[in-house]
Residue frames as a rotation matrix with the C-alpha (Angstrom) as fourth column:
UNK 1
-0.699 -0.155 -0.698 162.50
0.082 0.952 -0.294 169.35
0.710 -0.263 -0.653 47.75
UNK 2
-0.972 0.224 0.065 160.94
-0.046 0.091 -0.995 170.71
-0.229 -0.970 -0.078 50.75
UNK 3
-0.413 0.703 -0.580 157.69
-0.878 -0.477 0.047 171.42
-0.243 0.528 0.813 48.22
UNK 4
-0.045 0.454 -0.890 156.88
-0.467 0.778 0.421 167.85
0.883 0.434 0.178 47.28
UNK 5
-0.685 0.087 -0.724 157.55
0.591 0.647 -0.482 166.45
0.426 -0.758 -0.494 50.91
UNK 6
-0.526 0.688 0.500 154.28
-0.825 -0.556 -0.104 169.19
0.206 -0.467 0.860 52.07
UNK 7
0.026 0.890 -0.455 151.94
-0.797 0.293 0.529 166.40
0.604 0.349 0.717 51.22
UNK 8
0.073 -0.493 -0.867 153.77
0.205 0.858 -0.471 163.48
0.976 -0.143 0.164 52.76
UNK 9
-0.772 -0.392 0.501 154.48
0.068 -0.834 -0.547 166.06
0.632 -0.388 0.670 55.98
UNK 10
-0.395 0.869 0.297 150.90
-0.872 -0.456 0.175 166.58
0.288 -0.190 0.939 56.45
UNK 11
0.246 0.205 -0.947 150.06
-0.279 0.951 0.134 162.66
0.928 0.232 0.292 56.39
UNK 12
-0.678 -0.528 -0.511 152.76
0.375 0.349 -0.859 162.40
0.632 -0.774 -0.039 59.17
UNK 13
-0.906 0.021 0.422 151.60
-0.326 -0.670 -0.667 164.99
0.268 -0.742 0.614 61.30
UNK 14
-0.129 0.990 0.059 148.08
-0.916 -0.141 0.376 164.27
0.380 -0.006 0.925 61.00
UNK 15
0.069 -0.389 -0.919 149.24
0.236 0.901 -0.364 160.18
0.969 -0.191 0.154 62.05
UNK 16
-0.687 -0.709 -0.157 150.85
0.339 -0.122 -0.933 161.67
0.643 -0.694 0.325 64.83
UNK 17
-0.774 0.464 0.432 147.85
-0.627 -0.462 -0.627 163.45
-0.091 -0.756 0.648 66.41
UNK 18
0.420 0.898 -0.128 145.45
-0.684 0.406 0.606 160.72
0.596 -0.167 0.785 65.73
UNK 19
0.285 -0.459 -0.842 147.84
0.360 0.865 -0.349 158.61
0.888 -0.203 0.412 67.53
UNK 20
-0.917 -0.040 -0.397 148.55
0.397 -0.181 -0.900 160.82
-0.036 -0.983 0.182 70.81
UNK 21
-0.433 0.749 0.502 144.65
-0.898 -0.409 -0.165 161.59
0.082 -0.522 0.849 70.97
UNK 22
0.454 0.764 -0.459 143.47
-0.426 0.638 0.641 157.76
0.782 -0.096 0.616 71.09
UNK 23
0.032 -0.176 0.984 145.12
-0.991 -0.134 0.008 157.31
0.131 -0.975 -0.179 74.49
UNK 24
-0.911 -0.379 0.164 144.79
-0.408 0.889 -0.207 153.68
-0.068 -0.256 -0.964 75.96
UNK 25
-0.028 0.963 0.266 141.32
-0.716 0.167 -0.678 153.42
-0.698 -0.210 0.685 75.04
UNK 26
-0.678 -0.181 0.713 140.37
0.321 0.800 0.508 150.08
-0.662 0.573 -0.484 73.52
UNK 27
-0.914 0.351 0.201 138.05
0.057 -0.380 0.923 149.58
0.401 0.856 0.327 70.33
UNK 28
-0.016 0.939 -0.344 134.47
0.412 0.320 0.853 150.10
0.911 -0.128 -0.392 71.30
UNK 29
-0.483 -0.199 -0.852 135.30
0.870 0.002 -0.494 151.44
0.100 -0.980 0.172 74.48
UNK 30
0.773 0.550 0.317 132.72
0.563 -0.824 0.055 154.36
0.292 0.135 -0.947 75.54
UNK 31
-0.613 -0.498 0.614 134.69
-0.089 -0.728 -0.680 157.77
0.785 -0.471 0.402 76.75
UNK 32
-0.262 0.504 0.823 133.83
-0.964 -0.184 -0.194 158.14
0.054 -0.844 0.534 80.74
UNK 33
0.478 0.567 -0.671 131.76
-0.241 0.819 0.521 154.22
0.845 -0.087 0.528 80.43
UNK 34
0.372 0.467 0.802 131.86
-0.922 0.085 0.379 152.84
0.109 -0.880 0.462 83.90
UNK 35
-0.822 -0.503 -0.268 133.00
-0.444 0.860 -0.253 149.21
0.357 -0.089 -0.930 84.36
UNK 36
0.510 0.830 -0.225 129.91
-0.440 0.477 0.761 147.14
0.739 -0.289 0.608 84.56
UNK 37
-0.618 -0.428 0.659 129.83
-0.775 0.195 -0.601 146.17
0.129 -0.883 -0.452 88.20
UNK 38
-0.612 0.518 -0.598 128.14
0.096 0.799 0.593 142.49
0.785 0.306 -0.538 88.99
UNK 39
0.402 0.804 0.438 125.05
-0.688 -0.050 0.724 141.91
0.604 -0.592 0.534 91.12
UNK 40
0.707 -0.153 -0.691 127.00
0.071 0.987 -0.147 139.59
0.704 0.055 0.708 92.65
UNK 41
0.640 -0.593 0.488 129.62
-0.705 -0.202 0.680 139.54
-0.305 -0.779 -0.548 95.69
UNK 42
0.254 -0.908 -0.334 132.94
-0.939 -0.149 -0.309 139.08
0.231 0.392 -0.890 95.03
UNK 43
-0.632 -0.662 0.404 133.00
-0.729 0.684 -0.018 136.33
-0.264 -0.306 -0.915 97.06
UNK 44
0.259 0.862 0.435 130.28
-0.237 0.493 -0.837 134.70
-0.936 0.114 0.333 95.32
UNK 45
0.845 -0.112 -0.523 131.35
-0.506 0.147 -0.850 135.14
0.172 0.983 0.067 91.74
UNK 46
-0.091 -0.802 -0.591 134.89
-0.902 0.317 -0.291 133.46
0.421 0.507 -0.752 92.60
UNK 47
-0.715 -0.043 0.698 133.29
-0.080 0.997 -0.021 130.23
-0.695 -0.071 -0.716 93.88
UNK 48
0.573 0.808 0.134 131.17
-0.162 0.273 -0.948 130.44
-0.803 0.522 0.288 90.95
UNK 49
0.260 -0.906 -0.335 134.36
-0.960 -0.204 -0.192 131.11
0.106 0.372 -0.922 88.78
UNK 50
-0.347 -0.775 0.528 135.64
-0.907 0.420 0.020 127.55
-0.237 -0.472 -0.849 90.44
UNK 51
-0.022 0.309 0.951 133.33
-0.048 0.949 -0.310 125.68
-0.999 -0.053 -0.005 89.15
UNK 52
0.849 0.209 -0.485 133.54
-0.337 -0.491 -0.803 127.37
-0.406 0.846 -0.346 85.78
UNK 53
0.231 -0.962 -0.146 136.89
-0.969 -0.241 0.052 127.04
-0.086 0.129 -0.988 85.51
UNK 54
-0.534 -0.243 0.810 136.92
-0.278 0.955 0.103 123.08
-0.798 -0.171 -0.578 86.47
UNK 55
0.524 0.783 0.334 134.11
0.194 0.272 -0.943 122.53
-0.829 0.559 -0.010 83.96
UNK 56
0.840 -0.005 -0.543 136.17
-0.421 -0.638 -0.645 124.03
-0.342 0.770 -0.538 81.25
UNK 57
-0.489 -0.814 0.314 139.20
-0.778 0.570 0.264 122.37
-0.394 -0.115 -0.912 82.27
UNK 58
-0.263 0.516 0.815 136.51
0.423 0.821 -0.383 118.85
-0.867 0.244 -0.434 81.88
UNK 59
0.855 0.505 0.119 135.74
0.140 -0.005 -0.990 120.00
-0.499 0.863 -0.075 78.46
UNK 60
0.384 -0.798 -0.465 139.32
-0.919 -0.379 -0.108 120.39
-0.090 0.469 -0.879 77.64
UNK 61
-0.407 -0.724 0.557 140.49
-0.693 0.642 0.329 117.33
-0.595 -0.252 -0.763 78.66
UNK 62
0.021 0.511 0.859 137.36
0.166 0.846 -0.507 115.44
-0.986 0.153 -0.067 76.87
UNK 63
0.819 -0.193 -0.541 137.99
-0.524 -0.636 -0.567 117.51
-0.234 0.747 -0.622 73.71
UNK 64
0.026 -0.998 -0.057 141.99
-0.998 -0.023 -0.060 115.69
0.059 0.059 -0.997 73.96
UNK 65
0.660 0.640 -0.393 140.05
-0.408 0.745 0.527 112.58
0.631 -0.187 0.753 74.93
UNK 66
-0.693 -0.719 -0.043 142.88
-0.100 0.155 -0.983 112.77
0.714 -0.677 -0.179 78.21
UNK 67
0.226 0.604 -0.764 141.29
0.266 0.716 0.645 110.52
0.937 -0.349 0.001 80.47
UNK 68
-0.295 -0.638 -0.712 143.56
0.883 0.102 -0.458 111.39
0.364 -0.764 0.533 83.28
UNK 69
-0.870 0.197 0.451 142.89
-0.022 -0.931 0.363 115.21
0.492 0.306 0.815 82.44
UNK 70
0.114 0.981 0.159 138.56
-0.263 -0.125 0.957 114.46
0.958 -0.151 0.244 82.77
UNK 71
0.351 0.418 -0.838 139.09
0.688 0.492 0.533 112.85
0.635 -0.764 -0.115 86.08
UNK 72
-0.472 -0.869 -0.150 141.15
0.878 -0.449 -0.166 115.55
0.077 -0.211 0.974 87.41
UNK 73
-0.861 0.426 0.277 138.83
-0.122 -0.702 0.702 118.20
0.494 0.570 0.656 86.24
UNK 74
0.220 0.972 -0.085 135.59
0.111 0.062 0.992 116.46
0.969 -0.227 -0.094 87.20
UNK 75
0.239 0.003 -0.971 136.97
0.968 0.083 0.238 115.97
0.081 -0.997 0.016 91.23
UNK 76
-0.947 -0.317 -0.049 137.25
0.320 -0.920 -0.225 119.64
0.026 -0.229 0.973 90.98
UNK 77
-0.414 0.762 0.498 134.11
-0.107 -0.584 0.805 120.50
0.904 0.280 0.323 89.60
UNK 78
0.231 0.715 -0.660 132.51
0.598 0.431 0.676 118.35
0.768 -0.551 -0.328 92.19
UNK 79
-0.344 -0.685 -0.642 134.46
0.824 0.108 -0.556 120.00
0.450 -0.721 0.527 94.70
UNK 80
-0.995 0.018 0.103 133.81
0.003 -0.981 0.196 123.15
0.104 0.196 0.975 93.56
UNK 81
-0.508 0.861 0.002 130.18
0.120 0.068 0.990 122.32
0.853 0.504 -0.138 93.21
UNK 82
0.034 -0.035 -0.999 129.71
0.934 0.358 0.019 121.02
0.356 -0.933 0.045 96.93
UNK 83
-0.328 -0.303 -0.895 131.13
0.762 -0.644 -0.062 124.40
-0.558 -0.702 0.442 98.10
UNK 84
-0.446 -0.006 0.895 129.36
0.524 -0.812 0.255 127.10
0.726 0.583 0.365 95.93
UNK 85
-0.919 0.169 -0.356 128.62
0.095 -0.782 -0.615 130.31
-0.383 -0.599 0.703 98.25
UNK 86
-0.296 0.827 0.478 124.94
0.423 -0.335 0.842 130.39
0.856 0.451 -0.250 97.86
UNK 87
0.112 0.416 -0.902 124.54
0.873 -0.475 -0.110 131.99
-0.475 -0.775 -0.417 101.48
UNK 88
-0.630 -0.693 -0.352 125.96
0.533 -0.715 0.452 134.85
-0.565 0.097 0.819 99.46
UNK 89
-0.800 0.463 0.382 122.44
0.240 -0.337 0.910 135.22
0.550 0.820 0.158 97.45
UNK 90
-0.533 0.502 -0.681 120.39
0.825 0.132 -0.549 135.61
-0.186 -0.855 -0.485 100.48
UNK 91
-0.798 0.130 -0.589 120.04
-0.116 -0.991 -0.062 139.28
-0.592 0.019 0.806 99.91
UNK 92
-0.910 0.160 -0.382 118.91
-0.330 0.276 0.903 138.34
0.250 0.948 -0.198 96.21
UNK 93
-0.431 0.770 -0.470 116.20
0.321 0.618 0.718 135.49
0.843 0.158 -0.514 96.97
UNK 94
-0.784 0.533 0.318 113.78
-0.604 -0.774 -0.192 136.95
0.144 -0.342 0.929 99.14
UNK 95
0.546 0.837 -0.038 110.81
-0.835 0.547 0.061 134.18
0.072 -0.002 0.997 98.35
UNK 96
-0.200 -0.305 0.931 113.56
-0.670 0.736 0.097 131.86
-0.715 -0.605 -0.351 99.23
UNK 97
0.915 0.377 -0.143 113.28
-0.293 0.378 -0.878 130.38
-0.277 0.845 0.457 95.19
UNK 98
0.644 -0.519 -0.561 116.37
-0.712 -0.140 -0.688 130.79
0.279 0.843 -0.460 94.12
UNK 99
-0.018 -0.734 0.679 118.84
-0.996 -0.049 -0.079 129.06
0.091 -0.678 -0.729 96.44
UNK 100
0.257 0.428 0.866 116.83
-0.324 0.883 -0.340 125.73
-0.910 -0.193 0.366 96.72
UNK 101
0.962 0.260 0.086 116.70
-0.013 0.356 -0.934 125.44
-0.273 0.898 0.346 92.89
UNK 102
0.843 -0.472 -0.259 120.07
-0.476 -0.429 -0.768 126.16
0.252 0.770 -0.586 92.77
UNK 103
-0.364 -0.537 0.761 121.20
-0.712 0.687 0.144 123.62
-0.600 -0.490 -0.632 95.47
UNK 104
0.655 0.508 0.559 119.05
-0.177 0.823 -0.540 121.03
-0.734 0.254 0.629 92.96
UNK 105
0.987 -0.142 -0.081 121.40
-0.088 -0.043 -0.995 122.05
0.138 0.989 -0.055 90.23
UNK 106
-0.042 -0.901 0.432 124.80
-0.986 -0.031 -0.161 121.76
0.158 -0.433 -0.888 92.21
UNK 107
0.330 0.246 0.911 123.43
-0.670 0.741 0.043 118.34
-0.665 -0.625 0.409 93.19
UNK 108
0.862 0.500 0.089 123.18
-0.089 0.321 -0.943 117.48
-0.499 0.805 0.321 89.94
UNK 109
0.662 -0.689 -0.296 126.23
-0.616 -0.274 -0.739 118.40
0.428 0.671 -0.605 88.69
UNK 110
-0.472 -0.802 0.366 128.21
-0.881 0.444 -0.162 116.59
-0.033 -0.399 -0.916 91.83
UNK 111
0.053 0.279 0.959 126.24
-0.255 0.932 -0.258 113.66
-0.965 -0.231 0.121 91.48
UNK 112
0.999 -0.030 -0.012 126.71
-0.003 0.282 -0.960 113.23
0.032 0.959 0.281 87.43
UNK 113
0.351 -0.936 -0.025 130.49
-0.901 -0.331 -0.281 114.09
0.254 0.121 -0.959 88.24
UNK 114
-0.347 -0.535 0.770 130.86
-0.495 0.802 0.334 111.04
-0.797 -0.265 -0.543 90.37
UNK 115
0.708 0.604 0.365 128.86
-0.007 0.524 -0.852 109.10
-0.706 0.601 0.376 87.83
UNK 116
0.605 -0.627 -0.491 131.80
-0.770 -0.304 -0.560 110.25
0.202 0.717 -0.667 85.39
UNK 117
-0.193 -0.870 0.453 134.42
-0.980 0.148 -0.134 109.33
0.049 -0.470 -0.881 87.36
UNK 118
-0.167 0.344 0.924 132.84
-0.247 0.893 -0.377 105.58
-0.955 -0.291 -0.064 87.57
UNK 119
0.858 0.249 0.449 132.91
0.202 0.640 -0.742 105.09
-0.472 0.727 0.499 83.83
UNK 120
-0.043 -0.984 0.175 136.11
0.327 0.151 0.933 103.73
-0.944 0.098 0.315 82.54
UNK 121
-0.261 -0.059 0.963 135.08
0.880 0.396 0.263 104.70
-0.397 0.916 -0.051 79.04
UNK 122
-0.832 -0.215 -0.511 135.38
0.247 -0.969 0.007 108.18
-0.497 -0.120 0.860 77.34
UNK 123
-0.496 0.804 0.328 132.17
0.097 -0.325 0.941 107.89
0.863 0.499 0.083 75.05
UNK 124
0.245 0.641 -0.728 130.48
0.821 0.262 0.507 106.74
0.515 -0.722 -0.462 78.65
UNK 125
-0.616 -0.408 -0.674 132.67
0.445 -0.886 0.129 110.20
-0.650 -0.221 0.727 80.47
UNK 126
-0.963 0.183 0.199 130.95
-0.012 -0.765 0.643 112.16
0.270 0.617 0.739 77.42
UNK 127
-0.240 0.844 -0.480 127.33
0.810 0.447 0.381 111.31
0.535 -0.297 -0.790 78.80
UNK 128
0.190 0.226 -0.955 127.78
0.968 -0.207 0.143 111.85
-0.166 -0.952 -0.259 81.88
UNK 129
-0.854 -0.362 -0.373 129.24
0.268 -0.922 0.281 115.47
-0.445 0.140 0.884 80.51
UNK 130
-0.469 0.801 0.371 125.88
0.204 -0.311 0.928 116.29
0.859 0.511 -0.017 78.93
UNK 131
0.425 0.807 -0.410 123.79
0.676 0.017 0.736 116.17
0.601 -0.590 -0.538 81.92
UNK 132
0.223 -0.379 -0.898 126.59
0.747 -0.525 0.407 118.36
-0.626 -0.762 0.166 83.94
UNK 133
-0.903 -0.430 0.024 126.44
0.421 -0.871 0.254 120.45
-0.088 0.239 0.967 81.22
UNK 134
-0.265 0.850 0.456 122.78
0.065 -0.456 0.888 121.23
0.962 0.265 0.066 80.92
UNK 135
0.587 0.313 -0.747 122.62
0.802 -0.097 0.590 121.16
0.113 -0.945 -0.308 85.16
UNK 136
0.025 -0.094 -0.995 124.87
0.838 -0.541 0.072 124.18
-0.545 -0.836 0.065 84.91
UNK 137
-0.721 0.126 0.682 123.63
0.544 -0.505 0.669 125.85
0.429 0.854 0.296 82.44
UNK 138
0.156 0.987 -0.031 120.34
0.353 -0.026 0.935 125.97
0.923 -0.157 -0.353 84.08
UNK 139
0.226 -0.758 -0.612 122.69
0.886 -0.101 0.452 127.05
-0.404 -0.645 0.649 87.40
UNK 140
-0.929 -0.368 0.052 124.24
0.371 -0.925 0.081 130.17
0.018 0.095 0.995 85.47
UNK 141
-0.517 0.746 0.420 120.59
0.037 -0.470 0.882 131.16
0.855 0.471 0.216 84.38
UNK 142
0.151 0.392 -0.908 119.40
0.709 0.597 0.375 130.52
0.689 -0.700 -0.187 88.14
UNK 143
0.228 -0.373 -0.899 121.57
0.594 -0.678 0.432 132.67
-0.771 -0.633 0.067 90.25
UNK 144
0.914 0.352 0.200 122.42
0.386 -0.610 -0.692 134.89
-0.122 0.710 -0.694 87.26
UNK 145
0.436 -0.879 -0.196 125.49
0.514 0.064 0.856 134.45
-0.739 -0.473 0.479 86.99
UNK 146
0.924 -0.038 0.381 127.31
0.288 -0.589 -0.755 137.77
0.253 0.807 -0.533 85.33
UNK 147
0.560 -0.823 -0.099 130.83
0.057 -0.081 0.995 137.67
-0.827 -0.563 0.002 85.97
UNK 148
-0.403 -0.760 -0.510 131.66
-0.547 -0.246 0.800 136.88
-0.734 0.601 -0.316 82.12
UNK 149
0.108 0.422 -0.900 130.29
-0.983 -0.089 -0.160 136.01
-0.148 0.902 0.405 78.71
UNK 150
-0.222 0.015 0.975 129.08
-0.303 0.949 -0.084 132.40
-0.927 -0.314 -0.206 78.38
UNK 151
-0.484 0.276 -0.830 128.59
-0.833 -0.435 0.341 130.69
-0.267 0.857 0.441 75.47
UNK 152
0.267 0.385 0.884 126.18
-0.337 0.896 -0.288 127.36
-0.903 -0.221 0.369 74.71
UNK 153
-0.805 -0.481 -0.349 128.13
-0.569 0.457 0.684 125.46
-0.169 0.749 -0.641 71.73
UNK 154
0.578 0.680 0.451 125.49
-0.442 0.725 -0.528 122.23
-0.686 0.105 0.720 70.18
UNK 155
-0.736 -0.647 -0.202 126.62
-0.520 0.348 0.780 119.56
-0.434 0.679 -0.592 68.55
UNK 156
0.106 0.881 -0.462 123.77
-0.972 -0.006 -0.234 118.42
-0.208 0.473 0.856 66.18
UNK 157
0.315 0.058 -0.947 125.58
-0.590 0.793 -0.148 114.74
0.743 0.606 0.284 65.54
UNK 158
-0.528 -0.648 0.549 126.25
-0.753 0.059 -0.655 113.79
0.392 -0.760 -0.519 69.09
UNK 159
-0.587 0.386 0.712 124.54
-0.595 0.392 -0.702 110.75
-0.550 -0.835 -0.001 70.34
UNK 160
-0.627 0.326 0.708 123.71
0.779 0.291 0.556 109.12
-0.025 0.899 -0.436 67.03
UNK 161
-0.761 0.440 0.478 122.09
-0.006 -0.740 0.672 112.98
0.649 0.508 0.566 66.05
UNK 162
0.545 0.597 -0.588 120.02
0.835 -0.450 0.316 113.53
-0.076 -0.664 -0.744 69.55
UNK 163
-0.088 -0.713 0.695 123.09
0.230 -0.694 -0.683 116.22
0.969 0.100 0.225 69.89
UNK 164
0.693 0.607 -0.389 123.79
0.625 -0.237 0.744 117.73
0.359 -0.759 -0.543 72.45
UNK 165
0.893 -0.158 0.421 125.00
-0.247 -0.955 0.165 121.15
0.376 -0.251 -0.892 74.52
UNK 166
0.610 0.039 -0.791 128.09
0.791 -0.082 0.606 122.71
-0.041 -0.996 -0.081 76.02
UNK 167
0.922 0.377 -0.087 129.98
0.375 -0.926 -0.035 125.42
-0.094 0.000 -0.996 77.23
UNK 168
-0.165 -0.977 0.138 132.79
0.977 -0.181 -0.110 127.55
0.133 0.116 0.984 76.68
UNK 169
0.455 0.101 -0.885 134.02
0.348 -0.935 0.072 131.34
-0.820 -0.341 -0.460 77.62
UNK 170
-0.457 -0.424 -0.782 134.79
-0.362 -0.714 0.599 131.51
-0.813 0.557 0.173 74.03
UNK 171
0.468 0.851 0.238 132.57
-0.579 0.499 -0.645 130.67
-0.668 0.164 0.726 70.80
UNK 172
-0.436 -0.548 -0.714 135.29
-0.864 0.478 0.161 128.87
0.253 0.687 -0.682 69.32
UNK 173
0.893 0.449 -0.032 134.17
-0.444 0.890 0.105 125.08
0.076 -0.080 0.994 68.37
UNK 174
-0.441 -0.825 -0.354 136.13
-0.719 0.561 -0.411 122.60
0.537 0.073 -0.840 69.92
UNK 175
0.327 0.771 -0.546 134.08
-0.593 0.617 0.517 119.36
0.736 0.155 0.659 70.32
UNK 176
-0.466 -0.621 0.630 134.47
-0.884 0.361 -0.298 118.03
-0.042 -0.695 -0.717 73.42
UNK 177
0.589 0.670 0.452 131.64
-0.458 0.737 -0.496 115.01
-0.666 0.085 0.741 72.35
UNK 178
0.982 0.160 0.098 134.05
0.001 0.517 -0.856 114.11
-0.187 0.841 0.508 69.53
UNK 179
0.370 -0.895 -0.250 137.94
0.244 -0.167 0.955 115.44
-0.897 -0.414 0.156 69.89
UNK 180
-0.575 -0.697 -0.428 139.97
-0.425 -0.193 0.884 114.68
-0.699 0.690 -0.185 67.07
UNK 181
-0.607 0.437 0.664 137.46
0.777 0.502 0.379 112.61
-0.168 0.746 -0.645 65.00
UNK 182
0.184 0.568 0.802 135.28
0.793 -0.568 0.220 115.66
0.580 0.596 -0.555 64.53
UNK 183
-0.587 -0.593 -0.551 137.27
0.806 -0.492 -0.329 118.82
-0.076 -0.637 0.767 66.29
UNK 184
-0.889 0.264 -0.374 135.17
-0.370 -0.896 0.246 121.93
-0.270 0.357 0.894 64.73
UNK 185
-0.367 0.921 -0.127 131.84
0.384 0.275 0.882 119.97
0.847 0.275 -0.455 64.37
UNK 186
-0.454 0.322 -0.831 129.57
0.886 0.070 -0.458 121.89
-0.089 -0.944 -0.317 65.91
UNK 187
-0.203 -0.347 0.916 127.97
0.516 -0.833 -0.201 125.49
0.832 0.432 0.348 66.17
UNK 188
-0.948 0.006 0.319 127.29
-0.159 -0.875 -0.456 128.94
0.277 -0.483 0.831 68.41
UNK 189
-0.271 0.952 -0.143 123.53
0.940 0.294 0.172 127.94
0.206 -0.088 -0.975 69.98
UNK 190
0.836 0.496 0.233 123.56
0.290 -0.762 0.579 131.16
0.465 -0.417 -0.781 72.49
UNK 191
-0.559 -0.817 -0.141 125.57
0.503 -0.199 -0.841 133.16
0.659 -0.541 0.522 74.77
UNK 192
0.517 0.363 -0.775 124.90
0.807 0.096 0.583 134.18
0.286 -0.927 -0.243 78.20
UNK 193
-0.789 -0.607 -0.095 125.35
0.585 -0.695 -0.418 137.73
0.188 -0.385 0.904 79.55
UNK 194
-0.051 0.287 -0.956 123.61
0.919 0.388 0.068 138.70
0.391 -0.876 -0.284 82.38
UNK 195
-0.505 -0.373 -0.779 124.62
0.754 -0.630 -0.187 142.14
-0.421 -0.681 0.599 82.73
């Protein structure tokens, strides 16, 4: 008996040490690799984070076509916009470039937000969400924002087929130009990482 279970034996055993030498390391993970650390202060990336975070939230809600949801969302963003730590890039902008260009693009975003909020209609809300997505696109690519993997989605049939852009922190398609009438129209344009 003990002769036919050798093979079987060996299998185990051989399980067993590949399984107490791969430790808690994930896949892909280097041995020794560092944690990529951001150019960024901490307290910069988490009001940049806030506006991320509201923006996503406004592409969720227009995705569900939950009015209530987009207005909610957008009086964050704005909020969030209004208050982004850009004293925090001082170090950073030297010729005094960045900051300015990146107060144009904050503008932009809180002044298309209210614009949202003032249209009672969700195709008219989906507009106004183009332009506040391509003002903070042009915003992540500005101040370099590298806190976390961005991705630029396109819908190609948006606007009678002008299409048009936004983001997510995953490249899954959910259509926030279309909801439930076209949920997964859409594809992967780019992604954003900074580091």
């Amino acid at each position: 008996f003990f002769e036919s279970m050798k093979p079987y034996i060996a299998i185990i055993s051989l399980g067993l040490l590949w399984a107490c030498n791969s430790g808690d390391k994930k896949v892909g993970e280097k041995v020794g690799a560092e944690p990529v650390k951001s150019e960024h202060s901490d307290a910069f990336n988490s009001s940049f984070e806030r506006i991320l975070n509201s923006y996503y939230l406004l592409k969720d809600g227009l995705f569900a076509s939950d009015t209530v949801k987009v207005n909610r969302s957008t009086l964050a963003l704005i909020s969030a916009a209004d208050s982004l730590n850009l004293n925090e890039l001082k170090k950073s902008d030297s010729n005094n470039i960045i900051i300015p260009t990146a107060l144009s693009y904050t503008g932009t975003i809180s002044s298309e937000g209210k614009g949202l909020l003032g249209e009672n209609d969700i195709e008219a809300k989906r507009k106004e969400f183009q332009m506040i997505s391509g003002a903070l696109f042009d915003l992540i690519r500005t101040v370099r924002y590298d806190g976390q993997k961005i991705y630029l989605l396109n819908c190609p049939m948006a606007f009678n087929n002008q299409g048009a852009d936004w983001l997510s922190s995953t490249p899954d398609i959910q259509n926030p130009y279309f909801g439930a009438k076209m949920p997964t129209c859409g594809n992967l344009k780019d992604s954003i990482v900074l580091k």
